[in-house]
Every structure is written in C-alpha cells, then in structure tokens.
C-alpha positions as CSV (number, residue, x, y, z in Angstrom):
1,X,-12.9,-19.3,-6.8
2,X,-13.5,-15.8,-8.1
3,X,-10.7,-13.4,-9.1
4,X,-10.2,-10.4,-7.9
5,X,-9.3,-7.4,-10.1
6,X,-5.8,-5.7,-8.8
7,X,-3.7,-2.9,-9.0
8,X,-0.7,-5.0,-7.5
9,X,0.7,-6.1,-3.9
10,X,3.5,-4.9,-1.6
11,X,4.6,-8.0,0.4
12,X,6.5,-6.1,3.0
13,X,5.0,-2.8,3.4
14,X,6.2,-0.8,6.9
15,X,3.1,2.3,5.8
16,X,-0.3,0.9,5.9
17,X,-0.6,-0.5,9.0
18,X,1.9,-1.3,12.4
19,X,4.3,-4.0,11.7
20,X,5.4,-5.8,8.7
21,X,2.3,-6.2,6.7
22,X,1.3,-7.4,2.9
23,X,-0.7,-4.9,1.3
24,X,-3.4,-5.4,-1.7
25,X,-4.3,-2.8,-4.0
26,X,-7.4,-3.4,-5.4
27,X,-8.0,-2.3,-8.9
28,X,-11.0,0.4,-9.5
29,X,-12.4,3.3,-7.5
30,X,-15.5,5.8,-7.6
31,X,-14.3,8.2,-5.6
32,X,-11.3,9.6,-7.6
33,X,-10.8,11.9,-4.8
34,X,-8.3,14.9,-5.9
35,X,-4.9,14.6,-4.4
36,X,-4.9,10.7,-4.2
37,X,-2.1,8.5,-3.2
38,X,-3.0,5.7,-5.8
39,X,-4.6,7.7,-9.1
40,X,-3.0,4.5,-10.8
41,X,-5.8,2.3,-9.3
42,X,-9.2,4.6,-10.3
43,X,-9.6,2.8,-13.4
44,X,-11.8,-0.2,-13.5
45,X,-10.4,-1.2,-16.7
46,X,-6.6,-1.0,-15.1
47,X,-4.3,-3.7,-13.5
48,X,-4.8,-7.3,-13.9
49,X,-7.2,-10.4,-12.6
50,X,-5.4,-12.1,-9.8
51,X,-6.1,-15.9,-8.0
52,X,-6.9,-15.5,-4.6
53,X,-5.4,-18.8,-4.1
54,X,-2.3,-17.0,-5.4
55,X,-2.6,-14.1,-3.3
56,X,-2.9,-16.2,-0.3
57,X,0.3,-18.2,-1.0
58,X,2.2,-15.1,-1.5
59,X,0.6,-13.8,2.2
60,X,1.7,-17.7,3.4
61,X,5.1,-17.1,2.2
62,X,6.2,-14.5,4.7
63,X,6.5,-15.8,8.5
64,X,7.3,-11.9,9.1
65,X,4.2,-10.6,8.6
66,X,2.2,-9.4,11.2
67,X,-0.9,-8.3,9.2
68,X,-2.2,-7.5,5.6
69,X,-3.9,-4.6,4.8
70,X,-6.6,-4.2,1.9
71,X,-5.9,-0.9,-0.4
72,X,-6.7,0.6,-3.4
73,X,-8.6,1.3,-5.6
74,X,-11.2,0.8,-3.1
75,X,-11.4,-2.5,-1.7
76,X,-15.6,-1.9,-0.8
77,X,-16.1,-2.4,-4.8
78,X,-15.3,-5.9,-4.9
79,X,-16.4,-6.9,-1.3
80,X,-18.2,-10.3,-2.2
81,X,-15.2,-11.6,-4.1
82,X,-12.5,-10.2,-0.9
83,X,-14.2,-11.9,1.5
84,X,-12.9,-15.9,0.6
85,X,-9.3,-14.1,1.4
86,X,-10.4,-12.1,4.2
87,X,-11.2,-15.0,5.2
88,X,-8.0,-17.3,4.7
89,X,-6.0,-14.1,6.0
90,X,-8.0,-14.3,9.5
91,X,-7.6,-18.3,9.8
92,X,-4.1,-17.9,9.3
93,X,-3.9,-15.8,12.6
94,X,-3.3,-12.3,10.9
95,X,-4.6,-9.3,12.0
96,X,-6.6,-7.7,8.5
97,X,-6.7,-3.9,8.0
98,X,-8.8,-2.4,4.9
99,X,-8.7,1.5,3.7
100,X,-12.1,2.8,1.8
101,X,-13.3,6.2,0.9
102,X,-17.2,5.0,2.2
103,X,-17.7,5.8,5.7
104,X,-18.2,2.7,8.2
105,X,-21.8,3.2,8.6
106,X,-22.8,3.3,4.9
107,X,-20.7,-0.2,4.8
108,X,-22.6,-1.4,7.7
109,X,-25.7,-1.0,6.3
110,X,-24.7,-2.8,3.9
111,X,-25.4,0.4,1.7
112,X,-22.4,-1.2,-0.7
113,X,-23.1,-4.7,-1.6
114,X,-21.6,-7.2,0.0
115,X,-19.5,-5.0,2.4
116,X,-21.0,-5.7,5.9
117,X,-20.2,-9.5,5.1
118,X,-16.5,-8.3,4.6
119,X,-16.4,-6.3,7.5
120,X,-17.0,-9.8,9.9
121,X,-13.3,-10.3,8.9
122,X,-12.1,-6.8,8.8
123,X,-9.9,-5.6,12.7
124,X,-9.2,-2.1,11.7
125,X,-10.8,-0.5,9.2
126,X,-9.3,3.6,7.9
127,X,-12.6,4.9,6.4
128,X,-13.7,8.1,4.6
129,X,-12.4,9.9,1.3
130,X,-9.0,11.6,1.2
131,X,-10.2,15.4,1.4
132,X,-6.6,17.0,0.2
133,X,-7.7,20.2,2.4
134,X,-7.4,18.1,5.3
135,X,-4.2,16.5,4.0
136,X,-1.6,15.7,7.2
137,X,1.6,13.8,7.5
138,X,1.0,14.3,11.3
139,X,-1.2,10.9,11.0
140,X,-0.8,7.6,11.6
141,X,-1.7,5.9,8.9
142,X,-3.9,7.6,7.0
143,X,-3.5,10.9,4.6
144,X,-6.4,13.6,5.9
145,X,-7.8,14.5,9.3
146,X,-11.6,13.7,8.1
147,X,-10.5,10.0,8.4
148,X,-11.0,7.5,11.3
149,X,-9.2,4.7,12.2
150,X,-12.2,2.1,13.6
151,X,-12.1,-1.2,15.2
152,X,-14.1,-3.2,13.4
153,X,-15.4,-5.3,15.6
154,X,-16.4,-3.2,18.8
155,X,-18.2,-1.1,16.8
156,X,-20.1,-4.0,14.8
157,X,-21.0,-5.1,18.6
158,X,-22.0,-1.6,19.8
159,X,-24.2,-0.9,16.7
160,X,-22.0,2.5,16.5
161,X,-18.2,3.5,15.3
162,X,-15.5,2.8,18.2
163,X,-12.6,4.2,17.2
164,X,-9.7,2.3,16.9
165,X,-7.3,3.1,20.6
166,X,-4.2,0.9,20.2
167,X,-1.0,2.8,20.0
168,X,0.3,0.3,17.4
169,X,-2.5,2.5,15.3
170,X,-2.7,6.1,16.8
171,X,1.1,6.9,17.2
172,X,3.0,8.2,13.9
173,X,5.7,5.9,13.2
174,X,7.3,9.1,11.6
175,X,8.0,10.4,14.8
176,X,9.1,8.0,16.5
C-alpha cells in the first residue's frame, strides 16, 4: 500500500468538523494562499511519509471519534493514494470531512486527478481557497466567506453543489 506524504495528525481535534474528530494534514499545497492557517504544510518537500495502515490504527484507536477530517496541505494533491483510507475510514462507520482550496466542480470533473474517485467517500467537503479579505471567525468551520461547506453526496447525485444544511455544520461552535 502506498504512503501518503503528511504534515502530521491531531487525534482529537474539536475545530475541523462537529464532534470529536481525527484530523490529517496532508503534506504539500499549490495554492499558498496569503494568510493561511497551515503555511507549515505548502511545501512538497516538508513532513514525512506515513503508512496508511498506521494512520488507520491510530483512527481505530479512538472509540470517541465521531468523524475524521482530511486537511492540509491540500488533500486533492494526493487523491489516488487517500482514497484506500477514505475508504477504511467510511467501512468503519465514520463520517469523512476533507478541506481543499479547488472548488467542488473542478474536483468533480475530475479536473485534479484522481479526485472525483475520492469524493465517492468524502460526506462534507469545505472547498475553495482561503481569500484573507474574506477572513471571518463568524464561520463554522471554515476561515473566509468565499468558502462552502457541500454535502458530497447530494450534490454528486444532482450533478450540481448542494450545500451542506446540517446544524452540526452551519452553527459556530464559538457561539454557542
């Protein structure tokens, strides 16, 4: 099984999804948007090769979670090698978020390579580059107003992007 190139993991994150959730960082970005939360993870040649196998144990580990969410870096980069443990994450009954600075429908044209394979497994997906202009901490879950929070797989079956309606997603744990 392939490795994937990371930035690191969080196995109890509370801020990139609802719920208790194990967040990835993939390692490598193109957008190097100005203002992002993870500059640490632009670099291709940064972090370190991981075993998805491990990754996956680590996920297994924690009865608590209720989700894991793909970061980065951007995660679209190495889609073909994600989607083994996209997969494994979604027979194990948890709910898979993914943030990317592509938009949904360049990913479901499969514009990036390997990406609308990936998105099969994907339930919520945050999409579109952090514009700092835009910046907000009035959001749930996500850093500027430009981006949407999708659900995957409505808008896979209605050939167009369904935003994402849940509460668990829309309302800002911040002010609660």
């Amino acid at each position: 099984m392939a490795k994937l190139r990371i930035s690191g993991c969080v196995n109890d994150s509370i801020v990139d999804g609802p719920g208790l959730r194990f967040t990835l960082f993939t390692q490598g970005c193109p957008h190097n948007c100005p203002g992002c939360h993870n500059p640490q993870t632009h670099d291709f040649k940064g972090g370190y090769n991981a075993s998805i196998k491990k990754i996956f144990a680590q996920i297994k580990a924690n009865p608590l979670l209720s989700g894991v969410t793909f970061s980065g870096g951007e995660p679209f980069v190495q889609a073909k090698t994600l989607v083994p443990l996209a997969k494994m994450i979604k027979e194990a009954g948890l709910e898979l978020a993914c943030y990317t600075g592509f938009v949904f429908e360049q990913l479901a044209s499969d514009q990036v390579k390997g990406a609308r394979e990936l998105l099969n497994y994907i339930d919520v997906l945050i999409d579109g580059k952090f514009v700092l202009s835009q910046r907000s901490l009035d959001l749930a879950f996500k850093g500027s107003k430009n981006q949407r929070t999708i659900n995957v797989s409505q808008s896979l079956k209605e050939g167009k992007v369904v935003l994402e309606k849940s509460e668990r997603w829309t309302k800002n744990p911040k002010k609660n």
